[in-house]
N, C-alpha and C positions, 0 to 999 in steps of 0.2 A: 061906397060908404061916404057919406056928407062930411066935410071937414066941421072939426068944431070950433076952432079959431080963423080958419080961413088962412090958412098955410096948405100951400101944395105937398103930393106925397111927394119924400124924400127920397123913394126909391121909382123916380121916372113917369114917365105918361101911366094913368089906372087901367090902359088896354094891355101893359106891359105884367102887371099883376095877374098871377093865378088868384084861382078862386080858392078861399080855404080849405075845402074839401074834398081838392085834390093834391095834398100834402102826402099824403103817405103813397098814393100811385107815383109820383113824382119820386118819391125816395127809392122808387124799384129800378128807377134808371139809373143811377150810380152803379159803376162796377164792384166798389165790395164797399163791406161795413166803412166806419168811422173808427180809426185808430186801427191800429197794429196786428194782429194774429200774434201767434205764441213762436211759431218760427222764424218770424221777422223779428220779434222783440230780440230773441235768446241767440239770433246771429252773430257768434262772436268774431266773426270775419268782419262785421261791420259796425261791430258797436262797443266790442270789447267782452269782457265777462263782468255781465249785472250781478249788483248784491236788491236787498228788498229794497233801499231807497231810491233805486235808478229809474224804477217805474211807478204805474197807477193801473188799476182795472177801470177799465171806464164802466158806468153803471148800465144798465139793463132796463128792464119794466119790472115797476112790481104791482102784483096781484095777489098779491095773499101778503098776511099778514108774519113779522119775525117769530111768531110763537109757535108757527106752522113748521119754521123750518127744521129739519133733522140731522143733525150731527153724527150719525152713524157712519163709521168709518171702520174699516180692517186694520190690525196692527198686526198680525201674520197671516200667512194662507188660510187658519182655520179660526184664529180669534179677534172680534170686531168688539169695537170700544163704541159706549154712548155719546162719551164725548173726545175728541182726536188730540187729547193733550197727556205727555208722558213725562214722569219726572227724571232726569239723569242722575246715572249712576256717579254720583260724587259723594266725598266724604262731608261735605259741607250742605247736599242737598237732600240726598234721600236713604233715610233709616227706615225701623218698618213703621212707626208715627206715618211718614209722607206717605208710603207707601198703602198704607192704609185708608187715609182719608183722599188718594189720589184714586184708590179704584171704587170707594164712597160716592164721591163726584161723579164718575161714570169714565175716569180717565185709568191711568196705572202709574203706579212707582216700579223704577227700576231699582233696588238696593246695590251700596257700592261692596267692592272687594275689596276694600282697602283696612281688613281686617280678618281675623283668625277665618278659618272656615269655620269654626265650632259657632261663634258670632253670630257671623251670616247666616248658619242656618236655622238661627236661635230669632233672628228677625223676619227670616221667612216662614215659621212657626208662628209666631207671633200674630202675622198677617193674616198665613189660613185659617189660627183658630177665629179670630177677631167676629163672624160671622160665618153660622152653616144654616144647613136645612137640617138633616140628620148630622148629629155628631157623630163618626163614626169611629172616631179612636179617640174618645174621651179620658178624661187624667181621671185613673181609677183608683181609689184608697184600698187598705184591709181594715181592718178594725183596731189594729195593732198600731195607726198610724198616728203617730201624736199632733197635740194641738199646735205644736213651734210648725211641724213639718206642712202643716195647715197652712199657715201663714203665710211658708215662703214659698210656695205652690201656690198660692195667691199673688206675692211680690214677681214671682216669674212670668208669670204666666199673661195676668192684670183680670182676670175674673176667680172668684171663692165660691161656686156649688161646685162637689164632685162629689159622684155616685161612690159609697160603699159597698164588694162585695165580697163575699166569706175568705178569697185568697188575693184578695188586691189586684185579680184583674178581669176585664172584659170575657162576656162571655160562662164569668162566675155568678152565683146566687147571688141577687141585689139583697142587700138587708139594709140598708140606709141611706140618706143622703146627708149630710154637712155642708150648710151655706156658712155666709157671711154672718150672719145674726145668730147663729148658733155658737161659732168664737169670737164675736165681738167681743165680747167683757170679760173672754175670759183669760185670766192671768199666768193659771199654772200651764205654762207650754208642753211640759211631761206627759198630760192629763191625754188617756187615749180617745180618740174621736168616736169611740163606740159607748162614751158616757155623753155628749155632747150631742150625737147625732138623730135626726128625724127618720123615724123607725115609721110613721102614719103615711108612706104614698100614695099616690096616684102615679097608675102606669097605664099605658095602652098595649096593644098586644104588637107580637112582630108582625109585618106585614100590611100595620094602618098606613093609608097613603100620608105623604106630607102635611094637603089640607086636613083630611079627618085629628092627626094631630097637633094642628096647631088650633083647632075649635074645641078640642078636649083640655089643651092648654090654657087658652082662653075663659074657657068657664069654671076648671080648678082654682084659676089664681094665685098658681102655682107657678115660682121660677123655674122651675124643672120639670120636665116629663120623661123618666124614663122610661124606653123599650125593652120589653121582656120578652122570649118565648118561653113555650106553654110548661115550663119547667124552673119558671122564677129568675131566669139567667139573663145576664144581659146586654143586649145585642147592641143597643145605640143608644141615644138621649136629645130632646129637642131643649130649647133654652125658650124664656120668656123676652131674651135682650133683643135676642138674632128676629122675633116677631117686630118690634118695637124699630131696629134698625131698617128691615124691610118697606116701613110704613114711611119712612123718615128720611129713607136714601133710595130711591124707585131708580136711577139709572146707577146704580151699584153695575160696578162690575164684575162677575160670577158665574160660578161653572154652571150650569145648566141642572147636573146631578145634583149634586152635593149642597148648592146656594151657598159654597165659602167664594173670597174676593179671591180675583187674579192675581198672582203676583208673580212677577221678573224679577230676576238679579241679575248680576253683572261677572263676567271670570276671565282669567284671563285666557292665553294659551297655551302653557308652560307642561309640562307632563304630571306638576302637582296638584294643576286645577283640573282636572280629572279625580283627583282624589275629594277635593273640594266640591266636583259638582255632584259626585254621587251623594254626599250627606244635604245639598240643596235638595237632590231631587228625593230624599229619605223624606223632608221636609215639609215636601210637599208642593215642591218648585214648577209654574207653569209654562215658564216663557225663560230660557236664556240668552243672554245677551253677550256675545264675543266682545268685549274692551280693548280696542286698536284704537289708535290714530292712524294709522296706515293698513287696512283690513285684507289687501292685495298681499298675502304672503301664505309660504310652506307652513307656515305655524296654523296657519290659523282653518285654510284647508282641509289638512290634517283632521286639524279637531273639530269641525264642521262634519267631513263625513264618520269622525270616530262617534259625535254624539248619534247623529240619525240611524246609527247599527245599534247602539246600545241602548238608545233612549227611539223611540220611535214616535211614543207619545206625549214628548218632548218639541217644543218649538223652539227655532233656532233663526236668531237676527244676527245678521253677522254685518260685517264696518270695521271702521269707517271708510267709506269711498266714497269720489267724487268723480271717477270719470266712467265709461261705459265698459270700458277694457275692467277697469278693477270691479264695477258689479257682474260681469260674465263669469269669470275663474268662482266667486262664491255661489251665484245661481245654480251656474255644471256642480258644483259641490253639496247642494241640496237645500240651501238656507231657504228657511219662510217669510226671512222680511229681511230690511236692509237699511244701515243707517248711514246718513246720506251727511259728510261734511268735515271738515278738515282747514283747523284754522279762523274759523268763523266765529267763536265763541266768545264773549265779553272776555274772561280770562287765559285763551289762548291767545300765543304769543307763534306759533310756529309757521306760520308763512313771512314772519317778521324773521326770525330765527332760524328757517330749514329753508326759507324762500319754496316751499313747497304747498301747495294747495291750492284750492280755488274758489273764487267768488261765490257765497252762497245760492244766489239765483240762477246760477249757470250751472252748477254741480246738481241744483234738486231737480231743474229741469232736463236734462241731460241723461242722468240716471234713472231717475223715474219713468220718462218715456222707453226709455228700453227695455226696467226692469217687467210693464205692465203687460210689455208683451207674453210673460212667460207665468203673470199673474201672480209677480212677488210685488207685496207691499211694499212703500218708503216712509221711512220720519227721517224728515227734516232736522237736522238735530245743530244749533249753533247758529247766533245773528239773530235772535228774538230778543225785540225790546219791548214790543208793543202788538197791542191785537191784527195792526197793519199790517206785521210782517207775520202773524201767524195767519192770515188769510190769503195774502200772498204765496209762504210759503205750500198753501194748498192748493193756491190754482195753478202752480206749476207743476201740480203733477203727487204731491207729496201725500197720503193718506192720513198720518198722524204727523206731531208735533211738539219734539221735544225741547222741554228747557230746564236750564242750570238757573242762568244767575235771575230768573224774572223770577224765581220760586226758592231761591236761595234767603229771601229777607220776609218769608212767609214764617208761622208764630211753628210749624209741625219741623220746619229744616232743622237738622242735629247742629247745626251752624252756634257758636257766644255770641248772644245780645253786648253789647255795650254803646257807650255814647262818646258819640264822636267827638272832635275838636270845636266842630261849629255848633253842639251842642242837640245834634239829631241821633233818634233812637237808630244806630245800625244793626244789622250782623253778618258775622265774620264770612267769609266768603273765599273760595280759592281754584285756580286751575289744579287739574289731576298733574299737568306738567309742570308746577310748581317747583321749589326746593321744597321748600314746607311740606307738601304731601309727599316726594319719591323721598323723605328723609324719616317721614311719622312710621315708627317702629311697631305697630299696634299689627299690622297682619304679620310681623314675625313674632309674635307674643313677648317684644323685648328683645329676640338673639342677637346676636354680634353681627352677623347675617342678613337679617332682617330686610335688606336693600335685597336680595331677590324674591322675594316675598311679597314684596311692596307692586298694592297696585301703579301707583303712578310709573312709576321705573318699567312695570309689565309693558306695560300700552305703549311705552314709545321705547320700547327695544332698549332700554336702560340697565337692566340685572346688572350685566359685570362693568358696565365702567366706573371706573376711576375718577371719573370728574364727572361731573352732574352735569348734563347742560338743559336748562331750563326752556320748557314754549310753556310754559304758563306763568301766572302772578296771584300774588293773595293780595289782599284787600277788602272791601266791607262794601254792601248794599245796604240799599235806605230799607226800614222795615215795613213789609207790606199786610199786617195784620196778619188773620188766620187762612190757609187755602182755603174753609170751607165758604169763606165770604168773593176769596179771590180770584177763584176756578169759575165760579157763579158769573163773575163779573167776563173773563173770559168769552163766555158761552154766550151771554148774552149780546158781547160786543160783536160774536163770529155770526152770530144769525142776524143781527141788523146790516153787518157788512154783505151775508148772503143774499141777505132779502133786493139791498143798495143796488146787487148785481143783476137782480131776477131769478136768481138758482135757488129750490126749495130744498135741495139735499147738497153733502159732498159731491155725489156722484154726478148730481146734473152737473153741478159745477165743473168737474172732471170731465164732461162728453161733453158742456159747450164748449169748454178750453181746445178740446179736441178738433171740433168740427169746426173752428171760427166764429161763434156767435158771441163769445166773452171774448170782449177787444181789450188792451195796453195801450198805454201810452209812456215813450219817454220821458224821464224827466231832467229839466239841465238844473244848473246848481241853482241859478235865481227862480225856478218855480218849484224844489226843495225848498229855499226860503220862503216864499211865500206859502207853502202849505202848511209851514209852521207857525207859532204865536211871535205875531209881531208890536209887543204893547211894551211899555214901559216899567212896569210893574204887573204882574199879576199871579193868583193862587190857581193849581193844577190837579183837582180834585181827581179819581181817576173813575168812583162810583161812590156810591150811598145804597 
């Protein structure tokens, strides 16, 4: 190649140059990739125990486009999420609201226990009615039901159609329906709903498939449809919203039958929450979740294999652990997925305080590599600040991805809004090991007792003592809008980061991690600083 200014190459005599087109046969001579493998990174013999900012995924090729890529991921042996993010079980982050608009998005909410079991199962109600395909235990009136009792069967609930039939239940002769616009205006609450109610239906017979009726729904114009057999009775009922929501939220999370949303809660392992988890699972409960900071214990064991005899068709995530030893004893005990972390958490304090725990990157790859042998799931659960460290914490291993405080200052968290001192919209926010939460009297309905009742005090073996000892803190996050705008953002940022790598799915991602073709890189503290913003001023939008 002719020089253009007539400078010699810089890199020696041009006989000493390859020709360009032989670049990539050349790169077959190198003994292995560029950067690190995943056992070389997570060698704590030589490098210590990583958290997410100790490393980088070096990138890959891309060939295809981020719209291509697929977020499909397991959150138990038998239930997989559209998108790999889950909300935790905290008093401050997920009610049935998160819960709700988490398994919308394509992800799930875990609801907390740091409340009555009546509560709980009133929010996990909540959740599965929120969207079905067939209702199948619809809120039934009689004719004798007045218009007050209308209302707060509305206030409970958060939807007003329910079928009328002759003895106020399922299964009974339909003779009416009552929506919204039939007691709107009306005053006298006394007034019984069989003056007020739409006696003109449209019904389809037992036995019409899903689609056939939602096309009969569709062209009635009708918020209601309900299902009779050949004797006026009635069997189920389809809604106009759950069509409307289906069109609106396509990676909903949802049972396959039924089309109501997934939902988990949270319990502890006490001999009461047995009593607790039977009215969850009354409720209609999919997924439960053991609440430990320490998950390697007789308690929890115990109630591990007591769910899988009782409950069969019950899934069961059991935690927290972080070493291989503590996920073995729950695997031999039956669990279908595993929460992976300890101490890792914006508002935990307990490796500070119990000196106990381990570096989030070293715990999800440690456990997840062995769990997978035996084809139990992990979420990474603790140490998410940013889309970084949720893609990280996937290519070590981890299946889904739970967070607290990055969804704590979202508009759905149970969390007080207020403004801070420097004058930014916060909300309230806190560790379950807090004082503030093992002291919140609300799961002993007020008793004098209450402290064994309490979830925080559960989860870190607190019940009987005498003095509190804190690994958590409260405190406030900035507010992050509504999750439906913020999960979005999420998803987006993990498929651009996939694509960065060349992985079209989790999974490839997980088998190159596996075989060495998705490399690491170290990072020391001066190129941490540099991969940060180094300006004198500037604004930190996170999307639009």
């Amino acid at each position: 190649m002719p020089h253009t200014n007539g400078v010699k190459s810089h890199f020696g005599p041009a006989s000493d140059i390859l020709h360009h087109s032989k670049a990539l046969e050349v790169l077959k001579q190198y003994e292995e990739r560029d950067g690190l493998d995943i056992e070389s990174l997570l060698d704590s013999k030589k490098h210590g125990g990583l958290t997410y900012n100790d490393f980088l995924v070096l990138p890959g090729y891309i060939g295809f486009a981020a719209s291509e890529v697929v977020l499909d991921s397991p959150v138990t042996k038998r239930i997989s999420l559209k998108t790999p993010f889950v909300s935790s079980p905290m008093d401050t982050v997920t009610e049935h609201e998160m819960a709700t608009h988490m398994a919308l998005q394509g992800g799930l909410g875990v609801i907390h226990h740091n409340c009555s079991a009546d509560a709980q199962a009133e929010m996990v109600q909540k959740v599965k009615r929120f969207e079905n395909g067939f209702i199948l235990d619809p809120v039934v009136l009689s004719r004798n039901t007045t218009v007050g009792e209308v209302k707060a069967l509305k206030e409970k609930w958060g939807f007003g159609g329910f079928p009328v039939t002759e003895n106020g239940r399922l299964g009974s002769k339909l003779v009416g329906i009552v929506t919204n616009r039939d007691i709107q205006f009306e005053d006298e609450d006394s007034q019984l709903v069989s003056s007020v109610m739409v006696t003109d239906l449209v019904t389809a017979a037992a036995g019409t498939t899903l689609l056939e009726a939602n096309k009969i729904l569709a062209k009635s114009k009708k918020g209601k449809l309900p299902i009779i057999d050949t004797e006026g009775n009635l069997v189920s009922m389809i809604s106009r919203s759950d069509l409307t929501k289906n069109l609106h939220f396509p990676l909903a999370s949802k049972l396959p039958d039924s089309k109501q949303l997934i939902c988990a809660a949270a319990i502890g392992t006490r001999p009461e929450d047995k009593i607790r988890l039977q009215k969850l699972v009354d409720a209609g409960l999919d997924i439960v979740i053991l609440d430990s900071s320490q998950g390697n214990s007789m308690y929890q064991i115990e109630m591990i294999k007591y769910i899988k005899e009782k409950y069969p068709d019950l899934d069961v995530i059991g935690g927290n652990v972080v070493t291989r030893e503590q996920a073995a004893s729950l695997i031999a005990a039956g669990v279908d997925g595993l929460r992976i972390g300890m101490g890792s958490g914006s508002a935990c304090i307990t490796q500070e305080v119990m000196a106990v725990g381990r570096p989030q990157a070293a715990a999800v790859y440690n456990v997840s590599s062995f769990a997978a042998k035996f084809g139990v799931p992990c979420m990474a659960d603790g140490g998410i600040q940013n889309v970084g460290h949720i893609v990280k914490g996937l290519a070590l291993g981890a299946t889904t991805i739970m967070m607290g405080g990055l969804l704590a200052g979202t508009t759905e968290s149970p969390g007080t809004s207020f403004v801070s001192r420097e004058g930014k919209l916060v909300k309230a926010y806190r560790g379950m090991g807090s004082i503030d939460a093992m002291q919140d009297k609300k799961a002993g309905a007020g008793a004098k007792d209450s402290q064994k009742s309490n979830a925080g005090t559960a989860r870190y073996f607190s019940e009987g003592d005498s003095v509190l000892v804190a690994q958590g803190v409260s405190g406030a996050v900035a507010h992050r809008g509504s999750v439906t705008k913020f999960v979005p953002y999420l998803s987006a940022g993990l498929k651009h980061s996939l694509q960065d790598c060349g992985q079209k799915s989790l999974a490839e991602l997980h088998e190159s991690v596996a075989n060495g073709t998705t490399r690491f890189e170290l990072r020391t503290a001066s190129a941490q600083l540099e991969g940060g913003v180094n300006m004198e001023s500037y604004e930190k939008k996170l999307y639009a």
